[in-house]
MDTraj code that builds the backbone (N, CA, C; nanometers):
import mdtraj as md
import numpy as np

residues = "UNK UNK UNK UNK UNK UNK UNK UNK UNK UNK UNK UNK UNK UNK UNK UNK UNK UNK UNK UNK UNK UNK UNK UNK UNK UNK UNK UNK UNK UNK UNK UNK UNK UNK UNK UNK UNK UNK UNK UNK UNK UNK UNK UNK UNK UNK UNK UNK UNK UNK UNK UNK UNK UNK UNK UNK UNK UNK UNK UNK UNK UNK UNK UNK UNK UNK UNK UNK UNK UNK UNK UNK UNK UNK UNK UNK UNK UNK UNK UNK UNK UNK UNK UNK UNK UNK UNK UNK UNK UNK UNK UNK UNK UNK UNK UNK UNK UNK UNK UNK UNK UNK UNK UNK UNK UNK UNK UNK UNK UNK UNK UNK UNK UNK UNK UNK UNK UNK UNK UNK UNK UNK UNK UNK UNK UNK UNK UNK UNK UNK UNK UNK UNK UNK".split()
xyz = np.array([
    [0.0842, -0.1175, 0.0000],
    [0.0000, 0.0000, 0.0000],
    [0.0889, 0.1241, 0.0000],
    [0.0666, 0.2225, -0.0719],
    [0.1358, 0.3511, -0.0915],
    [0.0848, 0.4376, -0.0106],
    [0.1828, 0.5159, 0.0496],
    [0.1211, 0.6387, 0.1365],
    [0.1223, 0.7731, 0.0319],
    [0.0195, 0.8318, 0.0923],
    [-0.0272, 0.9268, -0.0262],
    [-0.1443, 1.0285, 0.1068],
    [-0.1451, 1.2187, 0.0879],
    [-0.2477, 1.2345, 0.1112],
    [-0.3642, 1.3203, 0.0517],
    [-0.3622, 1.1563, -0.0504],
    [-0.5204, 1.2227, -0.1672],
    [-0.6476, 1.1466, -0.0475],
    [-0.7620, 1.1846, -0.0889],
    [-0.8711, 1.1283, -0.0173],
    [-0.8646, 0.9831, -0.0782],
    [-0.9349, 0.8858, 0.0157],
    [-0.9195, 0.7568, -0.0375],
    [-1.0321, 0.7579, -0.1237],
    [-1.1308, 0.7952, -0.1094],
    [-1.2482, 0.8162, -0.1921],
    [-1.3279, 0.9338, -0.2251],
    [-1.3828, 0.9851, -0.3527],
    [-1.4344, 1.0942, -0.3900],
    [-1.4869, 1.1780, -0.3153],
    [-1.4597, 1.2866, -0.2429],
    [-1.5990, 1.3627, -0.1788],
    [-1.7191, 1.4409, -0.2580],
    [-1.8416, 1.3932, -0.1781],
    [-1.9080, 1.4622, -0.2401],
    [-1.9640, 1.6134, -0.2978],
    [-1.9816, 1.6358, -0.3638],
    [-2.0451, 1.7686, -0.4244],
    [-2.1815, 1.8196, -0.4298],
    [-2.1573, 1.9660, -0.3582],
    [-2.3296, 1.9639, -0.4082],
    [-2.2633, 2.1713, -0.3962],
    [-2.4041, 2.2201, -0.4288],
    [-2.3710, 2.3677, -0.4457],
    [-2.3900, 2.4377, -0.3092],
    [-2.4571, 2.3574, -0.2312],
    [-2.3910, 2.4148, -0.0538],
    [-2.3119, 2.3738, 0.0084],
    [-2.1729, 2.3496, -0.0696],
    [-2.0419, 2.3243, -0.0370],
    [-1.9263, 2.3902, -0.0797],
    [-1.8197, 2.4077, -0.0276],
    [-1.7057, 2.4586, -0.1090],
    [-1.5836, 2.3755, -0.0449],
    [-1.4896, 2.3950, -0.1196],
    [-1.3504, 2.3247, -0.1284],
    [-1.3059, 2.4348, -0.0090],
    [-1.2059, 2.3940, 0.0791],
    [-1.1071, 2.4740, 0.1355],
    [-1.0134, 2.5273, 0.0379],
    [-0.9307, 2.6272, -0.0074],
    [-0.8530, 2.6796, -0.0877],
    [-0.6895, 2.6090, -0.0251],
    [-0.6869, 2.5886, 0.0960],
    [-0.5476, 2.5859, 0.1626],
    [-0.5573, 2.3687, 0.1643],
    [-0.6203, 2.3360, 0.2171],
    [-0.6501, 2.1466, 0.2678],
    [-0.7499, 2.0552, 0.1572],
    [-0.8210, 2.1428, 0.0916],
    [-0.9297, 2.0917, -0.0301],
    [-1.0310, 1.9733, 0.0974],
    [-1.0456, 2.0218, 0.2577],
    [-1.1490, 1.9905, 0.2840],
    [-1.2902, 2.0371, 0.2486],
    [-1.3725, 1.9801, 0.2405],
    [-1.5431, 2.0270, 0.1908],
    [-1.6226, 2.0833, 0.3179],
    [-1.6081, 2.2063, 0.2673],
    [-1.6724, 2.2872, 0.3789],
    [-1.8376, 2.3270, 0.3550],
    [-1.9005, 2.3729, 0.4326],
    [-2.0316, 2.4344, 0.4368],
    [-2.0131, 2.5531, 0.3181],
    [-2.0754, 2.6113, 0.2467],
    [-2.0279, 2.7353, 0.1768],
    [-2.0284, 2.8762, 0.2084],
    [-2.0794, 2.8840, 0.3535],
    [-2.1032, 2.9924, 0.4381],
    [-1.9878, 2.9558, 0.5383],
    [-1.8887, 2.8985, 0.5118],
    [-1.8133, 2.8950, 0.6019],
    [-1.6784, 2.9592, 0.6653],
    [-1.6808, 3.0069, 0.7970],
    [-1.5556, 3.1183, 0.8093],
    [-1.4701, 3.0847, 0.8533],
    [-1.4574, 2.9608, 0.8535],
    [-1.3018, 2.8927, 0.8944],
    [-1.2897, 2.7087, 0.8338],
    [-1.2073, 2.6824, 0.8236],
    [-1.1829, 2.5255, 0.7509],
    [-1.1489, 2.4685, 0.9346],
    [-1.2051, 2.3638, 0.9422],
    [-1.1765, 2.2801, 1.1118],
    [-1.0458, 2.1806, 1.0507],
    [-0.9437, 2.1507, 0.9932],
    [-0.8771, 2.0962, 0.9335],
    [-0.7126, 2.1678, 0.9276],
    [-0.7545, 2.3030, 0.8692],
    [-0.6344, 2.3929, 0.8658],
    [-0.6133, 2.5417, 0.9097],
    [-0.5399, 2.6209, 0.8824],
    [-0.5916, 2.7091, 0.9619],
    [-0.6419, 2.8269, 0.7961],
    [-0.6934, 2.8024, 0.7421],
    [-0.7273, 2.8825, 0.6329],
    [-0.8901, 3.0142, 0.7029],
    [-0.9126, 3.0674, 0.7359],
    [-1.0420, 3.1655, 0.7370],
    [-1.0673, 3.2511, 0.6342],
    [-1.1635, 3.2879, 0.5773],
    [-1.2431, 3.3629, 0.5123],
    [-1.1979, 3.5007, 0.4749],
    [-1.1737, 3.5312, 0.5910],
    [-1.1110, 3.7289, 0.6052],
    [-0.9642, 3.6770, 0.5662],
    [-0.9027, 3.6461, 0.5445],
    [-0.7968, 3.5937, 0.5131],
    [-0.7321, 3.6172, 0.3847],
    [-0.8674, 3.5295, 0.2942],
    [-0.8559, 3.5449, 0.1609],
    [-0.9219, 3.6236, 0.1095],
    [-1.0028, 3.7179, 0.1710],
    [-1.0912, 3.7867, 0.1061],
    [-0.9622, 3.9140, -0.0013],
    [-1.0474, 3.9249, -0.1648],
    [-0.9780, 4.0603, -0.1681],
    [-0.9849, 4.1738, -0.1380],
    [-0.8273, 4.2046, -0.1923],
    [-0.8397, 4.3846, -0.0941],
    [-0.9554, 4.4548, -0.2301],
    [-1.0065, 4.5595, -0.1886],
    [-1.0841, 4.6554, -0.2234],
    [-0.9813, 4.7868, -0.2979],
    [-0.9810, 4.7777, -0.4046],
    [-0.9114, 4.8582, -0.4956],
    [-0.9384, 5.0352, -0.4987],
    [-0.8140, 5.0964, -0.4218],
    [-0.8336, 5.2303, -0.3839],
    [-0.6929, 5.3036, -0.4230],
    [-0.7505, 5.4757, -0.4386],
    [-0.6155, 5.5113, -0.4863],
    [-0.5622, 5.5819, -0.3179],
    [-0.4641, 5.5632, -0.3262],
    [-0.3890, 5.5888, -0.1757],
    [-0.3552, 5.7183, -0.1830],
    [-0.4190, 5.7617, -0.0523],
    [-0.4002, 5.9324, 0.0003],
    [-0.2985, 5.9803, -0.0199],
    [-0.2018, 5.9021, 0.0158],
    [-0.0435, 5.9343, 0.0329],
    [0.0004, 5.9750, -0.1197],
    [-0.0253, 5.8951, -0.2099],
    [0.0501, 5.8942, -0.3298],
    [-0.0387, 6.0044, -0.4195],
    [-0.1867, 6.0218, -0.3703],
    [-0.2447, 6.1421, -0.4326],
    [-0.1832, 6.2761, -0.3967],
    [-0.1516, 6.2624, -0.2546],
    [-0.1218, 6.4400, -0.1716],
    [0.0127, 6.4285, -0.2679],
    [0.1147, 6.3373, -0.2712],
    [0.2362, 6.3767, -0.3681],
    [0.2428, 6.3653, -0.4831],
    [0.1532, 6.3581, -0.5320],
    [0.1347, 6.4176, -0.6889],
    [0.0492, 6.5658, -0.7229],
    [-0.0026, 6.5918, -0.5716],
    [-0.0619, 6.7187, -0.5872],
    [0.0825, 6.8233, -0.5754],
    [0.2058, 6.7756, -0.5777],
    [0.2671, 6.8593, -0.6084],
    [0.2677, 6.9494, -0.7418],
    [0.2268, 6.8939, -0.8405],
    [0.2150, 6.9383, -0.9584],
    [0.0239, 6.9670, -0.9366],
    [-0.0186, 7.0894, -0.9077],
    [-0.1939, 7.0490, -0.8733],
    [-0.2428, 6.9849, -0.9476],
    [-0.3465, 6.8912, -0.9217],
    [-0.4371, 6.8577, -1.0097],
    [-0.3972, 6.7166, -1.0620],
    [-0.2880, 6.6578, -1.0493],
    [-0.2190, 6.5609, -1.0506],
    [-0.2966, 6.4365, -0.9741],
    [-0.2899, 6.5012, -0.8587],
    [-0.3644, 6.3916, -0.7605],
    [-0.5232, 6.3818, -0.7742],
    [-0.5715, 6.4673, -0.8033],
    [-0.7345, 6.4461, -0.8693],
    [-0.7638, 6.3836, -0.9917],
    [-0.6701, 6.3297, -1.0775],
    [-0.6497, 6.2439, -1.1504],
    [-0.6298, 6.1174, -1.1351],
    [-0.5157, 6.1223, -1.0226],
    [-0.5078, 5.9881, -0.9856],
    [-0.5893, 5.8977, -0.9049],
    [-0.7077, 6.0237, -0.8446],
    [-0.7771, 5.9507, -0.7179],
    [-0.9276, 5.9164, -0.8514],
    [-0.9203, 5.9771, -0.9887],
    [-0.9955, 5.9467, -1.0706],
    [-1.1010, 6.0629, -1.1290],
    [-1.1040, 6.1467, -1.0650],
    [-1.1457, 6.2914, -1.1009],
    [-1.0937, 6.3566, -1.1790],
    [-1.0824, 6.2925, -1.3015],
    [-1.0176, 6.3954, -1.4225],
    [-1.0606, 6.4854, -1.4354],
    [-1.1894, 6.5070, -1.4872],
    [-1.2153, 6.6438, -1.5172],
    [-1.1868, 6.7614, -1.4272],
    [-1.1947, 6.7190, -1.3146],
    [-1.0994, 6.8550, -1.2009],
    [-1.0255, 6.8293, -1.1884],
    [-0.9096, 6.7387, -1.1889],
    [-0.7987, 6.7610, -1.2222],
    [-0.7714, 6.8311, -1.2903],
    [-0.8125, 6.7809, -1.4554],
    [-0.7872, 6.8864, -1.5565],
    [-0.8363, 7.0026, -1.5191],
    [-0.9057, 7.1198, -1.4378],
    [-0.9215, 7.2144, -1.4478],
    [-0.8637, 7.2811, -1.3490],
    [-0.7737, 7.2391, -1.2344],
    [-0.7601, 7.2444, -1.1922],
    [-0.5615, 7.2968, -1.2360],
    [-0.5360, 7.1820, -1.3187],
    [-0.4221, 7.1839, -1.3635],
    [-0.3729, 7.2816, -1.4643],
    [-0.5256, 7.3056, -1.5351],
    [-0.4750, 7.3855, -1.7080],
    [-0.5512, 7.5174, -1.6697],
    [-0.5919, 7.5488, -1.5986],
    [-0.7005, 7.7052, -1.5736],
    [-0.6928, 7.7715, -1.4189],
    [-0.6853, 7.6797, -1.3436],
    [-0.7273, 7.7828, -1.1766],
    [-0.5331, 7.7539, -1.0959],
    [-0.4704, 7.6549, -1.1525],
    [-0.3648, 7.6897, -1.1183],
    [-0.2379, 7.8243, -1.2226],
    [-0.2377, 7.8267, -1.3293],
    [-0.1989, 7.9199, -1.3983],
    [-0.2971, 8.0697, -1.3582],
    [-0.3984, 8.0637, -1.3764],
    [-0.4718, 8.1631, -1.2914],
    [-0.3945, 8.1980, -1.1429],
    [-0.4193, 8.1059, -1.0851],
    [-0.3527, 8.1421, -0.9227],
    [-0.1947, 8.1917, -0.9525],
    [-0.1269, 8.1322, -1.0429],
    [0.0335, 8.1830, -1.0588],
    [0.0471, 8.3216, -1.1188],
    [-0.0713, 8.3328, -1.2042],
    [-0.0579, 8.4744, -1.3056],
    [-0.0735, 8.6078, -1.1498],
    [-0.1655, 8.5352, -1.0598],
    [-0.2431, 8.6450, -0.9540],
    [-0.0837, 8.6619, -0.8357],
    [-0.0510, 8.5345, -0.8310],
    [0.0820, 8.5462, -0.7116],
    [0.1964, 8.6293, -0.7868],
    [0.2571, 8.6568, -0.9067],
    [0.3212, 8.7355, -0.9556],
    [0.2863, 8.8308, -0.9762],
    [0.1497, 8.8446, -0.9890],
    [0.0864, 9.0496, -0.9931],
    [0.0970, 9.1007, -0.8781],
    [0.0805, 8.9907, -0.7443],
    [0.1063, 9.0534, -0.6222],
    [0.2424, 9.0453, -0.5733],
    [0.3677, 9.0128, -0.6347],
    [0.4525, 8.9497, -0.5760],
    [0.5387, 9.0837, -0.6366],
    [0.4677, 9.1434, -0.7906],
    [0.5570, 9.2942, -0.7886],
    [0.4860, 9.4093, -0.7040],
    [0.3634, 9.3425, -0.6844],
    [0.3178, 9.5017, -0.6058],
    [0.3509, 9.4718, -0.4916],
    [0.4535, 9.3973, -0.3877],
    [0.4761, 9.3414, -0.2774],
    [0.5982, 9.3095, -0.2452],
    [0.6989, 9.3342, -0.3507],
    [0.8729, 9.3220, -0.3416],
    [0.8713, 9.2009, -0.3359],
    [0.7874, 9.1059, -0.4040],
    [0.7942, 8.9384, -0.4089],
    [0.7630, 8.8767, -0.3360],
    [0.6973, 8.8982, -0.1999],
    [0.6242, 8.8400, -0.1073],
    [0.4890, 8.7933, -0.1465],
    [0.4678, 8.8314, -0.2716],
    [0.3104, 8.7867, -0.2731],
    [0.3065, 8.6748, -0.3446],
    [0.4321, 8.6177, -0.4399],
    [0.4237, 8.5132, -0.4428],
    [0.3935, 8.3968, -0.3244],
    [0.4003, 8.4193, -0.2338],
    [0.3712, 8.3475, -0.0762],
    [0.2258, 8.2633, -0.0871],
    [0.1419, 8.3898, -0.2279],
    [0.0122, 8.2984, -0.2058],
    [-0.0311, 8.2018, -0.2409],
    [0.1296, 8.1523, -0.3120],
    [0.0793, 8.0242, -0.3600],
    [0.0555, 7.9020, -0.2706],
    [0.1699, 7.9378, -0.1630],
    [0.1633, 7.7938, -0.0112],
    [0.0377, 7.7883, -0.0058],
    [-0.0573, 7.8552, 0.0592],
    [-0.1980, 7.8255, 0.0887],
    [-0.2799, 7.7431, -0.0094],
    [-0.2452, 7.7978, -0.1759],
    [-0.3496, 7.7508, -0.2474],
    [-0.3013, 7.5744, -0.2554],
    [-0.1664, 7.5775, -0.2957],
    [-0.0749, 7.4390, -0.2922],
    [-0.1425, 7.3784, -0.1621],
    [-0.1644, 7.4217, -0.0744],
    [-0.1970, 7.2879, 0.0893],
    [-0.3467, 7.2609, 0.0717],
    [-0.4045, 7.3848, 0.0007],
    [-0.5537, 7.3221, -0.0104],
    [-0.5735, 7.2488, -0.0960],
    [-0.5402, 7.2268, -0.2079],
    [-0.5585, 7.1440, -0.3395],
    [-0.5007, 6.9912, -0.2327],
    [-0.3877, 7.0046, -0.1724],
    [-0.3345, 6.8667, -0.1000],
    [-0.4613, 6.8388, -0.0599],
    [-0.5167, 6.9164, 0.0683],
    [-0.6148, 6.8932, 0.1716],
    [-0.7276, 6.8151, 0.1129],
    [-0.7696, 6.8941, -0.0317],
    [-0.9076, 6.9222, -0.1169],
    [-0.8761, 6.7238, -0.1411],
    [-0.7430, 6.7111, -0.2040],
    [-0.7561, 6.5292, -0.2763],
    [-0.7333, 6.4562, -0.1490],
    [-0.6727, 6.4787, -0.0760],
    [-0.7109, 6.3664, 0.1099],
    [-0.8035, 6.3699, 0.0953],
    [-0.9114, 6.4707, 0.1031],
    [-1.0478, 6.4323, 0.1617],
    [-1.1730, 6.3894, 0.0422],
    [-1.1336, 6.4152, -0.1127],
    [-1.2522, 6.3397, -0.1515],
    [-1.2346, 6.2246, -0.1829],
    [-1.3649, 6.1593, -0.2214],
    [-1.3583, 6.0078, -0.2118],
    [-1.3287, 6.0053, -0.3415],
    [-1.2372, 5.8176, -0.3421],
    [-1.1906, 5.7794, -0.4782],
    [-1.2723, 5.7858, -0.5398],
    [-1.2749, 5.7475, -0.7225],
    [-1.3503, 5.7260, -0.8066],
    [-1.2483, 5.6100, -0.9062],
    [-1.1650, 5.5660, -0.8549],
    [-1.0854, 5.4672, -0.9266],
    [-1.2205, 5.2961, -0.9094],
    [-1.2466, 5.2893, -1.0035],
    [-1.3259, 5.1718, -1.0387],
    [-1.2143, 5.0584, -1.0885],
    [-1.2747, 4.8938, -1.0075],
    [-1.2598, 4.8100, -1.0554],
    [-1.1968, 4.7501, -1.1912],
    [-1.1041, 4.7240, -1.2398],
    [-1.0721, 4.6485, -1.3489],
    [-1.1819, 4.5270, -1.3407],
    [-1.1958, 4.4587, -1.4609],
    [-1.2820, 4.3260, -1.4408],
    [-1.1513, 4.1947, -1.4169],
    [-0.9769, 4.2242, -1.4520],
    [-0.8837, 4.1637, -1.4933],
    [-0.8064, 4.1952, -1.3867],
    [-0.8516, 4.1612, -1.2492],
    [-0.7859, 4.2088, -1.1451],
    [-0.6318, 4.1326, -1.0830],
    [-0.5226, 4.1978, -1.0664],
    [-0.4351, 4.1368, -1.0095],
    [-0.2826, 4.0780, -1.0936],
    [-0.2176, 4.0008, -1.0676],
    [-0.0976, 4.0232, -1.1308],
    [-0.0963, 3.8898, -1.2700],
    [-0.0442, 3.9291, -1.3556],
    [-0.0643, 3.8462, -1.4858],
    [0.0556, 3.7682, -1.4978],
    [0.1098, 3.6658, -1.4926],
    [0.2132, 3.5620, -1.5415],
    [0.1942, 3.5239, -1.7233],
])
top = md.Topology()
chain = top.add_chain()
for i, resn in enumerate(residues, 1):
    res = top.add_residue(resn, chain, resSeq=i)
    for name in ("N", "CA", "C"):
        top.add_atom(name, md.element.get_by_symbol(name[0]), res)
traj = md.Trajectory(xyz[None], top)
């Protein structure tokens, strides 16, 4: 007799069952843990596809950058091609009537555009082709 650990005989199937992913024991299909191995549910679940705060606020270095990336193009784009050249044309009109201090107004507008992409919500949608391709 050969040692081996396949099942000695078929298990059965039905559609209120599932395979364990980790032991290929036959579990309940509502089930949140395998009694066999240590595989659970939250475990394998996938992650939820989001664009990260962090990597939006540093692309709002360039404005409008990060409202793109969090999926808000169209304010991005307006953000990028009209109200930031606007804001630069206004910090150099004040920056000669001001011995160059008025360029200063750009810090404020720069931390709010940061602030503005932290706080709205993504709009980066789902691929249907999720995850890494071999």
């Amino acid at each position: 007799m050969e040692y081996t650990d396949a099942p000695t005989e078929p298990q059965p199937f039905s559609a209120d069952m599932m395979q364990c992913p980790y032991c290929g024991t036959m579990l309940p299909s509502n089930a949140e843990a395998c009694r066999n191995c240590d595989w659970t549910r939250e475990a394998t679940k996938p992650a939820e596809p989001k664009a990260s705060d962090a990597m939006a606020i540093l692309l709002s270095i360039i404005p409008g950058l990060g409202h793109i990336y969090k999926g808000h193009r169209i304010m991005g784009a307006i953000i990028l091609l009209l109200i930031t050249p606007t804001a630069i044309a206004f910090a150099i009109l004040a920056s000669i009537a001001s011995a160059g201090w008025g360029i200063l107004m750009l810090i404020p507008y720069w931390g709010a555009v940061m602030l503005h992409v932290w706080a709205i919500e993504d709009r980066v949608t789902p691929t249907p082709d999720e995850g890494e391709q071999y």
